[in-house]
VEXNUKE-591755 format. One line per 5 residues: number of its first residue (from 1); for each residue y, z, x of C-alpha. Coordinates in nm, 2 decimals. Each point is the difference from the previous one (the first is absolute). Layout:
% residues N
NUM) Y/Z/X  ...
END
This chain:
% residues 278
1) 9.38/10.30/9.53  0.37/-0.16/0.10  0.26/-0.17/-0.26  0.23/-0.24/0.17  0.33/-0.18/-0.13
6) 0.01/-0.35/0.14  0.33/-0.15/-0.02  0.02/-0.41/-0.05  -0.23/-0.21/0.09  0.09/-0.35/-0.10
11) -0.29/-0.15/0.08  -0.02/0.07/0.38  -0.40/0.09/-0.06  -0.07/0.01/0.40  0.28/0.28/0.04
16) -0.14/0.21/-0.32  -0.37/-0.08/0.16  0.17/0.17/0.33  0.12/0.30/-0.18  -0.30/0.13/-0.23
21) -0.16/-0.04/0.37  0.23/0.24/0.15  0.02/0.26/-0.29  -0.42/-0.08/0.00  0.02/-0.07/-0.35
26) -0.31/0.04/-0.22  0.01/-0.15/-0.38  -0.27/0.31/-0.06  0.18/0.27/0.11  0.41/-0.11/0.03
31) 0.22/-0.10/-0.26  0.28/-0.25/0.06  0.33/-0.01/-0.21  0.22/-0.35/0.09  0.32/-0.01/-0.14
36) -0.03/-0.37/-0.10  0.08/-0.35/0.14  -0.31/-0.03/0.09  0.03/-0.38/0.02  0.25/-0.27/0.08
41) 0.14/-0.12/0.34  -0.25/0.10/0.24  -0.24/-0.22/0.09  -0.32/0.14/-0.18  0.08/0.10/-0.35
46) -0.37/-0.06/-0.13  -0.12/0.17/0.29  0.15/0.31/-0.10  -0.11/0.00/-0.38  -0.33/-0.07/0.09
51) 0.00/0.32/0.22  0.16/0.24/-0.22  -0.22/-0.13/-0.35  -0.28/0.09/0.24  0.10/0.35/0.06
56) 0.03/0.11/-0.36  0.16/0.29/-0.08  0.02/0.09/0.33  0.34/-0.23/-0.02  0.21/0.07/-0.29
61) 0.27/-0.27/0.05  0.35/0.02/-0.15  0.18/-0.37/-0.13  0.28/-0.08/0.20  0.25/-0.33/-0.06
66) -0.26/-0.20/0.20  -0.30/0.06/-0.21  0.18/-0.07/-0.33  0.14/-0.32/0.17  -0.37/-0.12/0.06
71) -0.09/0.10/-0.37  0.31/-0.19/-0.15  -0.07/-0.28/0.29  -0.32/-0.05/-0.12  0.05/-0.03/-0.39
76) 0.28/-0.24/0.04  0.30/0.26/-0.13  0.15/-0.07/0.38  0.01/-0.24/0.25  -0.15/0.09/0.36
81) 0.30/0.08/0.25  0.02/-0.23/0.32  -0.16/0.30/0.23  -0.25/0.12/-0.23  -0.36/0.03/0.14
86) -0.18/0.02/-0.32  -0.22/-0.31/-0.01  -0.31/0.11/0.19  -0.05/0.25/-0.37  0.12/-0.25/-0.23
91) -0.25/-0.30/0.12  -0.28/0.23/0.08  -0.33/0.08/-0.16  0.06/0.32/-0.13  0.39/-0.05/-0.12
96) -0.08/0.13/-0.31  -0.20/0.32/0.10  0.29/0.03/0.25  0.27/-0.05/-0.26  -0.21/0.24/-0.22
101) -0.01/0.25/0.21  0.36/0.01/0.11  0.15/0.04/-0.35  -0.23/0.33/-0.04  0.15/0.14/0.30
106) 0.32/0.30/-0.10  0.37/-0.03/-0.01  0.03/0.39/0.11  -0.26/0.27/0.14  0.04/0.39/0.01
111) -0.23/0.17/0.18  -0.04/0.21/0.30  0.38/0.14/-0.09  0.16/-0.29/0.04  0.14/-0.24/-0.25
116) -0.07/-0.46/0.14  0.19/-0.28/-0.09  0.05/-0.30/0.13  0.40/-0.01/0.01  0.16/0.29/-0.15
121) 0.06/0.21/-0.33  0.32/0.01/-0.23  0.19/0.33/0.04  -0.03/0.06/-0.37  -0.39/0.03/0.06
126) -0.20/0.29/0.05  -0.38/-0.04/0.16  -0.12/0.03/-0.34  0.18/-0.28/-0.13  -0.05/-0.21/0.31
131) -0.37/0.02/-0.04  0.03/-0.06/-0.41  0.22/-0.33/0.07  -0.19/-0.08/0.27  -0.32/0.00/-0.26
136) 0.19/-0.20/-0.26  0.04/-0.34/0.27  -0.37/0.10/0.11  -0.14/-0.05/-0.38  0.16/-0.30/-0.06
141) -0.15/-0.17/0.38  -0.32/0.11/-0.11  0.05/-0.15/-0.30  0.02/-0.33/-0.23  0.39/-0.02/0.00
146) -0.03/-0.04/0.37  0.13/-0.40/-0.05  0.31/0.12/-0.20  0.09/0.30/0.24  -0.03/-0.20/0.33
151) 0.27/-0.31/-0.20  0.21/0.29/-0.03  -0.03/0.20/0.30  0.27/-0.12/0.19  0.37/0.07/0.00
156) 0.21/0.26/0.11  0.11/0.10/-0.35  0.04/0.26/-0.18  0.15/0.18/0.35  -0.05/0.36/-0.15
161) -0.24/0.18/-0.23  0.02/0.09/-0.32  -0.25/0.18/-0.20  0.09/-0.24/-0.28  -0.13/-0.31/0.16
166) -0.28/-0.17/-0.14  -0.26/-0.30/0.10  0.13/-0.26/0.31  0.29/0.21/0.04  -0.17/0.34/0.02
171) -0.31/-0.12/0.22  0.26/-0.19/0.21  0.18/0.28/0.15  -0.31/0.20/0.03  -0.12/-0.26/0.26
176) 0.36/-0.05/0.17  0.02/0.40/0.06  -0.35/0.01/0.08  -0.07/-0.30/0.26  0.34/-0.09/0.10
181) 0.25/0.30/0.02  0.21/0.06/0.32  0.35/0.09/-0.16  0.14/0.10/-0.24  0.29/0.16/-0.18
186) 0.01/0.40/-0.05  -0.05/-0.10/-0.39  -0.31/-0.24/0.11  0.15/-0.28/-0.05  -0.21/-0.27/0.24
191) 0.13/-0.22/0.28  -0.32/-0.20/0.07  0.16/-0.23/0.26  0.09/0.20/0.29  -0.29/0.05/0.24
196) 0.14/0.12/0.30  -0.03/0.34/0.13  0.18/0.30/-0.08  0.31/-0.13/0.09  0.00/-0.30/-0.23
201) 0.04/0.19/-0.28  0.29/-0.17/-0.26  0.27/0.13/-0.12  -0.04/0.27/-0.22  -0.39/0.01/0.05
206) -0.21/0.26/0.25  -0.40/0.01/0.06  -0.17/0.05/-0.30  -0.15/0.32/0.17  0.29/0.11/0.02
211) 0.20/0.04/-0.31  0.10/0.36/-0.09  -0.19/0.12/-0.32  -0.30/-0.23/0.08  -0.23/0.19/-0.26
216) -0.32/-0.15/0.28  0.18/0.22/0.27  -0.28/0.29/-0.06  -0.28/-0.28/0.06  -0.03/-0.10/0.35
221) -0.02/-0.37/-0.04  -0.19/-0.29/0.24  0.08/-0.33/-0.05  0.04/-0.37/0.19  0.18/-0.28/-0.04
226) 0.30/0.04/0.22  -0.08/-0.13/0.38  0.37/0.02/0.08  0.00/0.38/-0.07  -0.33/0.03/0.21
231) -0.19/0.38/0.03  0.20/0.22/-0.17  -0.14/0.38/-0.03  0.21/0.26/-0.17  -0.16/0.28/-0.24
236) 0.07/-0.19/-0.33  -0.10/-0.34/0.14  -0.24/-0.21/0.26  0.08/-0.37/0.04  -0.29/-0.21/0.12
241) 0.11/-0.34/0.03  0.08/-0.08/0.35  -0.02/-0.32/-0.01  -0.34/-0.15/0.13  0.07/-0.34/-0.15
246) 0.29/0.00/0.23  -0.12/0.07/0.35  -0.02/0.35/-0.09  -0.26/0.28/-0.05  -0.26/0.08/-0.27
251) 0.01/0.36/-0.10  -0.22/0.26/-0.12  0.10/0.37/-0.10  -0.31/0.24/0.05  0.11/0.26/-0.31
256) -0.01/0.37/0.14  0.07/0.31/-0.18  0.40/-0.07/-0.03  0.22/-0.27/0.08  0.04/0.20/0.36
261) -0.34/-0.09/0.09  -0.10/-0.35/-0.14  -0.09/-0.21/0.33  0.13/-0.35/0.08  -0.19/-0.29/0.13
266) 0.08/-0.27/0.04  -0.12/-0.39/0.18  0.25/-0.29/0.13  -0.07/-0.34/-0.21  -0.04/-0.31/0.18
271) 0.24/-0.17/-0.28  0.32/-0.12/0.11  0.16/-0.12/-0.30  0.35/-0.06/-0.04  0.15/0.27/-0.26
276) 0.07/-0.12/-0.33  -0.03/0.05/-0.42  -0.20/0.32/-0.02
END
């Protein structure tokens, strides 16, 4: 029995077929833990959903920006982006079981000592709270408010948290910290428009990883979403997005015993996209 952490795959299904053939995956014996974005930009979006619903819960899938782009996409709260690749799910036979099936997947997974996330936590937030938020944004996917919550979704305000927000607000910055946090200030207020790499932070802002205090800073934490920061392994964080959509690679992370000994595999993808929005 393995567990794997597979960084983003964006829909570049023939690369992710690739990999589970190197590690020699098998959905009855392995577990897989992606770190969301599963969809959008590469060339085979439905491909990829149609793979991992088949695995069961030998894929436990985190939502990245991506996946709740396709869910707002698809109810009409947002208009498709010029590069998106989403319509292969939205005009096929099973949208709605696909749809379905993505809104049940988690904003946050502990296990195997480790704390996921798409994008990042708030330095005010401990892996307990992480996982209690991240559970508050999951309830109201999975249910009937979903319309309301995807109208709202979007913005880049509130910048902070507060334990006093309520509704939009509240769920709001949840999903900012959760699938699109890079940088941010050492009181965690968000920048969520540089992208660069470690270099690009703005003024006044430093990884999110890295803010002194960070009350996650027990919790080694794995998470995606940022291709211009690439592999990253340190004992308190693994990132795994390096950039397959891109013209890069598709990682997995066999988990060992410790950090030390997780191993690292990873296959070139045959995309050659030009960077962009992530």
């Amino acid at each position: 029995m393995a567990s794997y952490l597979i960084g983003d795959v964006q829909g570049c299904d023939g690369a992710l077929e690739r990999l589970l053939r190197k590690i020699a995956f098998s959905p009855s014996r392995d577990t897989l833990y992606l770190l969301g974005d599963l969809v959008n930009r590469g060339p085979a979006s439905a491909a990829v959903l149609r793979r991992l619903m088949a695995y069961g819960d030998a894929a436990q899938c985190l939502l990245g920006n991506h996946d709740l782009s396709l869910l707002a996409i698809a109810q009409g709260s947002r208009a498709p982006h010029r590069n998106d690749t989403l319509d292969q799910i939205l005009v096929a036979p099973e949208r709605e079981a696909m749809l379905d099936w993505l809104r049940h997947r988690h904003m946050a997974i502990g296990a195997h000592g480790l704390l996921m996330v798409h994008g990042g936590v708030l330095p005010q937030w401990d892996t307990a709270k992480v996982l209690a938020l991240a559970a508050e944004v999951e309830a109201v996917l999975r249910g009937p408010d979903l319309p309301a919550f995807l109208a709202q979704m979007y913005g880049n305000a509130p910048a902070a948290w507060d334990e006093s927000l309520t509704g939009a607000a509240r769920l709001r910055v949840i999903v900012n910290a959760l699938t699109r946090l890079r940088f941010c200030s050492a009181d965690g207020v968000m920048d969520l428009k540089a992208s660069g790499g470690l270099d690009a932070a703005p003024p006044g802002c430093m990884p999110w990883f890295d803010v002194p205090g960070r009350r996650t800073a027990a919790t080694p934490i794995a998470f995606g979403h940022w291709s211009t920061l690439g592999w990253l392994r340190r004992s308190d964080i693994v990132s795994m997005d390096t950039g397959c959509v891109w013209g890069g690679c598709l990682s997995a992370l066999r988990l060992g015993a410790s950090m030390d000994t997780h191993e690292l595999v990873q296959v070139e993808c045959e995309q050659a996209q030009v960077p962009g929005e992530s």
